[in-house]
Each structure stands twice: as C-alpha cells, then as structure tokens.
C-alpha positions as CSV (number, residue, x, y, z in Angstrom):
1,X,-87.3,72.3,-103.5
2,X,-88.1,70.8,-100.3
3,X,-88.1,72.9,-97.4
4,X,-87.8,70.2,-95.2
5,X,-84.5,68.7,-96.6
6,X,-83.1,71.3,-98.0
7,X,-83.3,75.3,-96.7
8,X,-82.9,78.1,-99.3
9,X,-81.2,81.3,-97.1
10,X,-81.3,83.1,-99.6
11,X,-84.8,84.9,-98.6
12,X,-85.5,83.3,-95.9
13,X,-83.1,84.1,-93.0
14,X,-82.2,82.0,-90.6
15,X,-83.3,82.9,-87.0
16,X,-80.3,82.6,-83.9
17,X,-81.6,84.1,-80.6
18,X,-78.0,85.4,-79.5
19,X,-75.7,85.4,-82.4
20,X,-72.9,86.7,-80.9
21,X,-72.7,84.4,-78.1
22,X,-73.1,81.6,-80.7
23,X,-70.4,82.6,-82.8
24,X,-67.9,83.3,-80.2
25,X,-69.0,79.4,-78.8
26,X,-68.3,78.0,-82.3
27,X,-64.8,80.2,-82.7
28,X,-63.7,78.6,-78.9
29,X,-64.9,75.4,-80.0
30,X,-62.7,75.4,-83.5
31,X,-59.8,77.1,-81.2
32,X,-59.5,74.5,-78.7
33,X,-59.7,71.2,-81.3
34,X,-57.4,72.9,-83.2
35,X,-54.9,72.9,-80.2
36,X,-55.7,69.9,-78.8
37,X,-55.7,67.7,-82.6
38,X,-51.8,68.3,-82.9
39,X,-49.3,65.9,-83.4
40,X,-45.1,66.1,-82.9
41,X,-43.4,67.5,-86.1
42,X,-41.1,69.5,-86.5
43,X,-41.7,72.4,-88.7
44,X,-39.7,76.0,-90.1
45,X,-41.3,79.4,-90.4
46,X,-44.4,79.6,-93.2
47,X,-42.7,76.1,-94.2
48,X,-46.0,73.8,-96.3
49,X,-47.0,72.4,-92.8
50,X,-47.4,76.0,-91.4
51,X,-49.0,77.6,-94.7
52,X,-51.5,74.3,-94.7
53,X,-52.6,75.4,-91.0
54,X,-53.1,78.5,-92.4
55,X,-55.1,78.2,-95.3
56,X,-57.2,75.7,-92.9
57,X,-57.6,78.5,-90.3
58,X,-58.2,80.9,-93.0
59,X,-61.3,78.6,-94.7
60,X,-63.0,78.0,-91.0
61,X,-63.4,81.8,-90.8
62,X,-64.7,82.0,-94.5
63,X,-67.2,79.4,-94.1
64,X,-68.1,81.0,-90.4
65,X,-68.2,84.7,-92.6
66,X,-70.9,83.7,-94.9
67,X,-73.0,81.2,-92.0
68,X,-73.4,85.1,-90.6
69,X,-73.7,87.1,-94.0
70,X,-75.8,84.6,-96.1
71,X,-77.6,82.3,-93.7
72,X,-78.2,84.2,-90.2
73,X,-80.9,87.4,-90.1
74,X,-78.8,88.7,-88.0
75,X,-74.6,90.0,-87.9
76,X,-72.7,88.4,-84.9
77,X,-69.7,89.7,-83.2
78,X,-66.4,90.1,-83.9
79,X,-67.0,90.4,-87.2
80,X,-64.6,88.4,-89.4
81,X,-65.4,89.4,-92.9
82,X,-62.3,89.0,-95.2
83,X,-60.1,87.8,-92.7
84,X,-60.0,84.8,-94.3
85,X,-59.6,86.5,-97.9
86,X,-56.6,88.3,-96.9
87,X,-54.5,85.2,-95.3
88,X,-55.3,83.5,-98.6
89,X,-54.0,86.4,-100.6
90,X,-51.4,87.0,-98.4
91,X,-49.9,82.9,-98.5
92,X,-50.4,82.9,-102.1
93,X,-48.3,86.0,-102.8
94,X,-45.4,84.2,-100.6
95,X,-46.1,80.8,-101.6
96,X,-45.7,81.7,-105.3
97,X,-42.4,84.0,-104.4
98,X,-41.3,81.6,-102.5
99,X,-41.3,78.7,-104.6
100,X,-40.4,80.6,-108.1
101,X,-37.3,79.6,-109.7
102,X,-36.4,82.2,-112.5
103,X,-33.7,80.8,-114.9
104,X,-36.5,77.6,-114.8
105,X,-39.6,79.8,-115.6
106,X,-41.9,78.9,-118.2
107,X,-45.3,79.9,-119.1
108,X,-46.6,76.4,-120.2
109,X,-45.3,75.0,-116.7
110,X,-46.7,77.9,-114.9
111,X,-49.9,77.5,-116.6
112,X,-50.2,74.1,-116.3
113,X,-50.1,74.0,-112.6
114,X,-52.8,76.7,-112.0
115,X,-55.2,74.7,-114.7
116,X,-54.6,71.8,-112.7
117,X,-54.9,73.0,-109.1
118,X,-57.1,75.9,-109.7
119,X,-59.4,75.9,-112.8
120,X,-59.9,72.0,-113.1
121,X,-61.7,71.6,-110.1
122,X,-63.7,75.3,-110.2
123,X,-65.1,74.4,-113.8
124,X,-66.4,70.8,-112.9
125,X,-67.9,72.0,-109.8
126,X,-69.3,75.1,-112.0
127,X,-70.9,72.0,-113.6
128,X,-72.7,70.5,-110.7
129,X,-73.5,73.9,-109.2
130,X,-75.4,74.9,-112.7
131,X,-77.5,71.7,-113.0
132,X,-78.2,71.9,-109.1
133,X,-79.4,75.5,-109.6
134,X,-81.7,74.4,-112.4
135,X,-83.3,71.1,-111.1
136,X,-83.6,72.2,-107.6
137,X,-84.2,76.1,-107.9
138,X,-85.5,76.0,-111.5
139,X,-82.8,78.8,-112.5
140,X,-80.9,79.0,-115.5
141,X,-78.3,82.0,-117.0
142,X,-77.4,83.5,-120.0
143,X,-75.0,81.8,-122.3
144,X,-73.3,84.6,-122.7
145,X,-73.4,84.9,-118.7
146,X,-72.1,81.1,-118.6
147,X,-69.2,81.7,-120.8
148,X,-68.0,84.7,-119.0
149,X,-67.8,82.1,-115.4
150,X,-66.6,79.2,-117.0
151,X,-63.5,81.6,-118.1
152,X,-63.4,82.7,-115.1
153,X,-65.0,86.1,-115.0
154,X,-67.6,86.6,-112.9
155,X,-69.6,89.7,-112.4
156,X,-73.4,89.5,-111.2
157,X,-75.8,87.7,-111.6
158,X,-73.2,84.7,-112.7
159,X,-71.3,85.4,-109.2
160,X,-74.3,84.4,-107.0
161,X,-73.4,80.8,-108.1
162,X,-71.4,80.5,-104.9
163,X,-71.0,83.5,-103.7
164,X,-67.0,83.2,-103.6
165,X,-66.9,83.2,-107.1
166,X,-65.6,86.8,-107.5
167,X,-62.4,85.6,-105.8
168,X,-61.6,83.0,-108.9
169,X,-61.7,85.7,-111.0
170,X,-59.7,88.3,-108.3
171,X,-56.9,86.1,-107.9
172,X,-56.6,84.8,-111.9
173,X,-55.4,88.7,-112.2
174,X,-52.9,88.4,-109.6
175,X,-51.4,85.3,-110.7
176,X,-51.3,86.9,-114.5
177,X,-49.9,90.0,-112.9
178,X,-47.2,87.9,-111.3
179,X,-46.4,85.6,-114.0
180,X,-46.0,88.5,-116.4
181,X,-44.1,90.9,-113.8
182,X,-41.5,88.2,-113.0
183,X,-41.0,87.1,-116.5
184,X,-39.6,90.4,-117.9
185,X,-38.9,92.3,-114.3
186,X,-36.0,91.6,-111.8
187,X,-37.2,90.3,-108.3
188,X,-37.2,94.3,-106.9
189,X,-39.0,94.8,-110.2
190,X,-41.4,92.8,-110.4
191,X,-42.3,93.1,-106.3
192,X,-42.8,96.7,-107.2
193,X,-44.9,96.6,-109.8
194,X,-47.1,94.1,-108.4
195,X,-47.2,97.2,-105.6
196,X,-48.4,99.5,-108.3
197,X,-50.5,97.1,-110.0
198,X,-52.7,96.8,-106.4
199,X,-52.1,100.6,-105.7
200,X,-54.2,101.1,-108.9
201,X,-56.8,98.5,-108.0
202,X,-57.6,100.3,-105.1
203,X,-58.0,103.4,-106.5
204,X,-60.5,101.6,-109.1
205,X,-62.2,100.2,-106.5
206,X,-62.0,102.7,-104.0
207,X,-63.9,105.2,-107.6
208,X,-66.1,102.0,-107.8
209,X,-64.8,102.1,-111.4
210,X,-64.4,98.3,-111.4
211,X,-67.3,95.7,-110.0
212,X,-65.1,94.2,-107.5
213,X,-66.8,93.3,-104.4
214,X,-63.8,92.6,-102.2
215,X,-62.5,94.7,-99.2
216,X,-59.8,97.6,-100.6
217,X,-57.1,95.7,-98.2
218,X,-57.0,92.8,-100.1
219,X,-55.2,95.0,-103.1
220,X,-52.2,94.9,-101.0
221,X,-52.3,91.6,-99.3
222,X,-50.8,89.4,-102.1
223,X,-48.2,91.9,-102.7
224,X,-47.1,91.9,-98.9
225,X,-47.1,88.5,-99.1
226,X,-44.5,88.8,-101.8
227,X,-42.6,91.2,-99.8
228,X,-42.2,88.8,-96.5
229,X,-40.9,86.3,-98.7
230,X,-38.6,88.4,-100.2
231,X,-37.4,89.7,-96.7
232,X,-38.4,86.2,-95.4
233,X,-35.3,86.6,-92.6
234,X,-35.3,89.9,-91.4
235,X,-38.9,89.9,-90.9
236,X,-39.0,86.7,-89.1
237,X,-36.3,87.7,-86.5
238,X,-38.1,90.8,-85.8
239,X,-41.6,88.9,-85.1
240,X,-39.8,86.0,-83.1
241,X,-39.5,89.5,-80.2
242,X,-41.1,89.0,-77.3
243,X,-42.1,92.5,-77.3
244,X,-43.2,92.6,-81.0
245,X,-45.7,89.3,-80.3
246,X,-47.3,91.3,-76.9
247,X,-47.6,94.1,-79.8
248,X,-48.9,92.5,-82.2
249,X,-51.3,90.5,-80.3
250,X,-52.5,93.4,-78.4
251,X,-52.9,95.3,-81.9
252,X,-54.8,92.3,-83.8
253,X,-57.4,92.3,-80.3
254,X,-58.1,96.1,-80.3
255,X,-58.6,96.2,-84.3
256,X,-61.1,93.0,-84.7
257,X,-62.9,94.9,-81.2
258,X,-62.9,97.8,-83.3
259,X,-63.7,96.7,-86.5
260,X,-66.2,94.7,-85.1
261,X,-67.8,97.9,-83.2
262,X,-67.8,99.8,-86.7
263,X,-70.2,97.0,-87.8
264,X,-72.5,97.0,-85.4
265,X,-73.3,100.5,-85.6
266,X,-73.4,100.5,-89.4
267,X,-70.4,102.1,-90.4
268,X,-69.4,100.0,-92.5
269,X,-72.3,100.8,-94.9
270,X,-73.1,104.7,-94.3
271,X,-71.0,107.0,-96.6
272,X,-70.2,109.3,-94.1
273,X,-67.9,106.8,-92.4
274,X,-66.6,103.8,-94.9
275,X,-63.4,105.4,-95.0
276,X,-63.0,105.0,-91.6
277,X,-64.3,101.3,-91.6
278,X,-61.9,100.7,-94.4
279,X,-58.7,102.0,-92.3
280,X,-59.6,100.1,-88.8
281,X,-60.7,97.4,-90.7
282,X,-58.0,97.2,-93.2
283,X,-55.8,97.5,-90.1
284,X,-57.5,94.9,-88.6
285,X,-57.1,91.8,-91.1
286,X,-53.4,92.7,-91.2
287,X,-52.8,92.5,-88.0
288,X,-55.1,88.8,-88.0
289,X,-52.1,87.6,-90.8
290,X,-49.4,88.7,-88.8
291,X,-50.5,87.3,-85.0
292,X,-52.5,83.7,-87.0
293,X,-48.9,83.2,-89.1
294,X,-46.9,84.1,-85.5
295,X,-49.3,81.8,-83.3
296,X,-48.8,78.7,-85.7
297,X,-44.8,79.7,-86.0
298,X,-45.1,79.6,-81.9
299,X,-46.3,76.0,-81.7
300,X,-44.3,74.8,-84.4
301,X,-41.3,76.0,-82.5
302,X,-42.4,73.7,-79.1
303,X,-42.5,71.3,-82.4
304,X,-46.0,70.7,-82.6
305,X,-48.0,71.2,-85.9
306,X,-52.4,71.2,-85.7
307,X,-53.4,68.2,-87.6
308,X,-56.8,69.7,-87.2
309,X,-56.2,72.5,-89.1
310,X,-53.4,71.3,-91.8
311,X,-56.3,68.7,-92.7
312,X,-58.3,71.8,-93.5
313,X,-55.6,72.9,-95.2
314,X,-55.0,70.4,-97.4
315,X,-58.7,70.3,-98.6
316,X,-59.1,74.2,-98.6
317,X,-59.7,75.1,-102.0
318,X,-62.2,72.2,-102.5
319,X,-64.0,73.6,-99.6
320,X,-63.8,76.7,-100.8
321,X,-65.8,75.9,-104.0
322,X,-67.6,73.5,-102.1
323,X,-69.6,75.2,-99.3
324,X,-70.9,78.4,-100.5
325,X,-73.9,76.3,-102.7
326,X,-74.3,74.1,-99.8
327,X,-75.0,76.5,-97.1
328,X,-76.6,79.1,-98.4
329,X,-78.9,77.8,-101.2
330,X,-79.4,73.8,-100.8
331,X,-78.7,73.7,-97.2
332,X,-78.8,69.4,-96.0
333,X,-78.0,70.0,-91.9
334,X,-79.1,73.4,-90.9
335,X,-82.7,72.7,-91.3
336,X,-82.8,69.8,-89.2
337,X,-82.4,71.6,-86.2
338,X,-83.7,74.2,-84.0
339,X,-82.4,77.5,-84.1
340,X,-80.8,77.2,-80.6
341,X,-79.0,74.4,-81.7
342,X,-77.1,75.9,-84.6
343,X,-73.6,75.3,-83.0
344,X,-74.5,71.6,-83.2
345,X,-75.7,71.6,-86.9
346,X,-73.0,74.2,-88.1
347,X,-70.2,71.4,-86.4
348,X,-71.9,69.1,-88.6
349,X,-72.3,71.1,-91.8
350,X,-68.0,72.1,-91.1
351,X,-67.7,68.1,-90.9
352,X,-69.8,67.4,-94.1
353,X,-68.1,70.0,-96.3
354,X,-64.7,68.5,-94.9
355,X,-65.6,65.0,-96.6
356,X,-66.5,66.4,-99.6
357,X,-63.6,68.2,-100.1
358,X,-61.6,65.2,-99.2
359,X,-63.4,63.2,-101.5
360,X,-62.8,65.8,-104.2
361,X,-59.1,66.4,-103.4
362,X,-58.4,62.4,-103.5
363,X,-60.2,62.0,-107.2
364,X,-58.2,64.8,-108.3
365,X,-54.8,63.8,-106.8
366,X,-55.1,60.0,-107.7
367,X,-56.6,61.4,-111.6
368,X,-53.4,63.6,-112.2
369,X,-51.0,61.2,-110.8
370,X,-52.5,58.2,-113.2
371,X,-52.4,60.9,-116.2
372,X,-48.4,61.4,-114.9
373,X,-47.9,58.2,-115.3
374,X,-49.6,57.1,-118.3
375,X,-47.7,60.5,-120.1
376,X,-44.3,58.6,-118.5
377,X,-45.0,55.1,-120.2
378,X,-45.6,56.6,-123.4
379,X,-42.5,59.2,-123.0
380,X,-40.9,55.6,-122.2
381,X,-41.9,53.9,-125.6
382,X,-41.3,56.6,-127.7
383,X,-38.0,57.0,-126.1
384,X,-37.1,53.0,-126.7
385,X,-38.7,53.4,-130.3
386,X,-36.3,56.3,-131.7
387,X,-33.3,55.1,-130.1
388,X,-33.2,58.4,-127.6
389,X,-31.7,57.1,-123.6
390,X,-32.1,60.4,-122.4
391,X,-35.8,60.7,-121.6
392,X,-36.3,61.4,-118.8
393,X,-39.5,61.1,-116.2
394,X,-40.8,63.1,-114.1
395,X,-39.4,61.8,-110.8
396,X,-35.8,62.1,-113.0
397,X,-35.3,58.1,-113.6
C-alpha cells in the first residue's frame, strides 16, 4: 500500500505533540457547531428528532474513541471510551420499547426490519472491507472465519475487520433477547428478564468466560433503556428538576474527570484496580446518557433541534460501519498533514465519512422504497387478477 496516500495505524502510530489539548479542541469545536447548526422545530422528550441528535452525538465520540485508541501513540484526556456504545445501547433498548406494539407482533416483521436496517448494509460493506483488505494489505481469512462474520459472529481475528465489529454481533443478542422475551413475557416480564439476561452477561464477562470485548456497563445499558421507556413519564418529570439537572451535570463532570484520571494512571489495565475503573467508569457513561439525553431535551424545549447532529444521526449506522477501515487501516486525510495539524485533517476525515454515509444511506433508502413499490404493483395485479378488492398497500390505499 502506499504510504503516501494511504497510512496503515495499525503499527505505525500516529505522533500528536499534546493530545489532550488536541482532543479537548476537537470536542469544543464539534460542541459549538453543533449549537450553532440548529434550526426551529419543535420537538417532545427522546421523540425521533431528539434520539437522531443522539445517535449523532453518540457516533462523533466513537469515531473521536478509536482516532485515540487506533490511530494516536498516545491516550488523550477525558477519556471517552464507550460513551458512545452505551447511548447507542441505551436508545435502542427505548426505541425498540417504545415503538413495539404487542397484539401486532410478528417475527417475520420484526426480522425483516433488522435485515433491512441492520444486516443489509453490514454484509455488503463486509464485502468491500474483505476485498480492500486483500488488494491493498494482501490479507485474507479463513472461510470458516468468513462465515462466522458474515452471520454475524465475530470473535478475533475476523473482528479486526473494523474494529466495531464485535458490537454487530453484541447487539444481534440483544435484539434476539428482546424479540423472544416480549413474545411469550408480559411487558414487566419481559423488562425483567432482559435485566437477568444482562445480569448474567456480566458475570460471564466479568469470569472472562465469554470473548466479549465490551465494557461490563454496557450489559445493563439496553435494559435501562427499556426501563425509561417503560417509566417514560415519571422519569422525565423528575429530570426536567432544576436541582436534579445541577446534579446530574455536576455528577457526569466529576465521573468523566475521574474516569479519565483512572486512565491515565493505568488503572484501567492493572488487575489490582479494574474493579474500581469498572465502577467510576461504569458510573461515568451513565451519567454521559442521562446529562447528553437532558441537554438535547433542554434545547428542544426553547424549540430548537441541532441539525448538525440529527444529520449525524440520520447517517449513524453507516458511519459506524464506515469509519473504522478508513481510519485506522487505509487512512486517505490523516497522512496529508503534519502531526500538529491533526484537528484540521481529523475535521476533514469527520466530513468525508459523513458523505459516505450519506451516500450509502440514500442508495439504501431509495433501493428499499423501489422494492416497496415494485412488491405493491404486483400485490395490485394479483389482486385485480383473482377478483380480491381488499389488498391492501403498504401506505393502506
């Protein structure tokens, strides 16, 4: 591959001079645009508008996580590994509560929308990413290795495709777990059992008995997420407090300082003190769901929503799958500039991603809808063959 078009981080490190001023510079930066890029709407609590501006704030610090983990020799401060993770967990675990409709249930339709939204565009990018590794690093896998992804299973060395691959196969088991839990379980039911289905992750992973590289926290962050939509009312009258948002805010602060501090002096990896990592830090990404879902709530009550960040929103998942390859191990922007400047070409990398995901969401949105409507016309014809009126469509004409 060449060096000077595309970097390879995955051995050689990139050098920054002062990390952690750099990264707080690039979270100001994405802070500021994303209040300034708003536009006048009016918007409920964790409504789609507000969940978009979460999933797009929620991809930034993903992206931002791995420029620090993958790309940089060096760890920056605060530390924001996960936090993104566990805002995804958490929206999806109250998105899918949320929006499920029991006495409608079925496992075809609930299928069907996860192989179109999730697995569709994961196995064609699996694709691209598999003949990118092998014409531009000259590495191939195991079939059996291959098989295992492309069902969405991934445990090393498969994983390292994108390095966000584990969390395709973390939250396949959630959304099996929830499907199956809701089918046969009442609402308190199945809430709880997704509860105990997490409680026994953690213990697994806490054992290591299962390969599962994610932080213990994010066991119980798709179940809480189930539980605020459950109590969707009470809890939102208690946050709307002034004295709970000084609380909470103050809280999120000390735990990302702290968390952040743990880091820095290694805790996180000596075995004498991951247990207390785990807790602050646990703590910590929490606390970022609660005071991130309150500060978006806050402007949509002034009746404001971030275009900036919705935008990211809509596109998340594609960037998602999208950025991990590009970064890390065929990086196009990063190289181009010197090490000083990596604010500049890290704005640009966020910007090219953003296209690409754009590009990707649009060819999938437009390819489904012309499917819809080519499984309508002939719905139509059979309908006006056999004699049988009642057809109807999938807008209900």
């Amino acid at each position: 591959m060449n060096e000077l078009i595309l970097r390879n981080y995955e051995i050689s490190k990139l050098s920054i001079d002062y990390p952690t001023v750099t990264n707080v510079v690039i979270l100001g930066f994405l802070l500021i645009v994303s209040l300034l890029w708003t536009q006048k709407q009016s918007t409920r609590f964790l409504d789609r508008d507000q969940t978009d501006q979460l999933r797009g704030g929620s991809i930034l610090l993903v992206i931002m996580t791995h420029l620090w983990q993958h790309v940089s020799a060096v760890e920056a401060s605060p530390h924001l590994s996960g936090y993104g993770v566990s805002m995804f967990l958490f929206i999806s675990g109250f998105a899918l509560t949320s929006t499920l409709d029991k006495p409608t249930f079925t496992w075809s339709r609930f299928l069907s929308r996860r192989l179109r939204r999730m697995m569709v565009p994961y196995w064609a990018l699996t694709v691209v990413w598999l003949i990118a590794d092998y014409f531009l690093l000259h590495r191939t896998y195991a079939l059996r290795d291959m098989m295992y992804t492309f069902a969405g299973i991934n445990i090393r060395p498969i994983s390292d495709i994108d390095y966000v691959r584990w969390y395709i196969t973390w939250i396949i088991m959630w959304y099996f777990a929830f499907a199956a839990s809701n089918r046969f379980l009442s609402n308190y039911g199945a809430m709880l059992s997704i509860f105990g289905f997490g409680i026994m992750l953690l213990v697994l992973r806490v054992m290591e008995a299962i390969p599962l590289v994610s932080h213990p926290i994010h066991m119980l962050t798709f179940p809480l997420g189930m539980l605020l939509a459950t109590y969707r009312r009470n809890v939102t009258a208690w946050l709307y407090g002034r004295e709970t948002r000084l609380l909470m805010v103050f809280g999120t602060a000390s735990l990302v300082l702290l968390g952040s501090g743990l880091v820095l002096l290694g805790w996180e990896t000596a075995e004498n003190s991951k247990a207390v990592y785990t807790v602050f830090g646990g703590g910590a990404q929490l606390a970022w769901c609660v005071v991130f879902a309150m500060a978006v709530a806050a402007l949509g009550r002034y009746g404001y929503v971030s275009t900036f960040l919705k935008s990211w929103g809509t596109v998340s998942y594609g960037a998602f799958l999208i950025h991990g390859p590009l970064l890390i191990k065929y990086n196009p922007i990063m190289g181009l500039f010197p090490g000083y400047a990596v604010v500049m070409s890290f704005l640009l990398f966020l910007a090219m991603v953003w296209v690409l995901a754009f590009f990707l969401h649009s060819f999938l949105d437009h390819m489904w809808k012309w499917l819809d409507t080519r499984s309508q016309s002939t719905e139509r014809l059979r309908a006006l063959e056999t004699g049988d009126l009642n057809v109807r469509t999938v807008d209900g004409s």
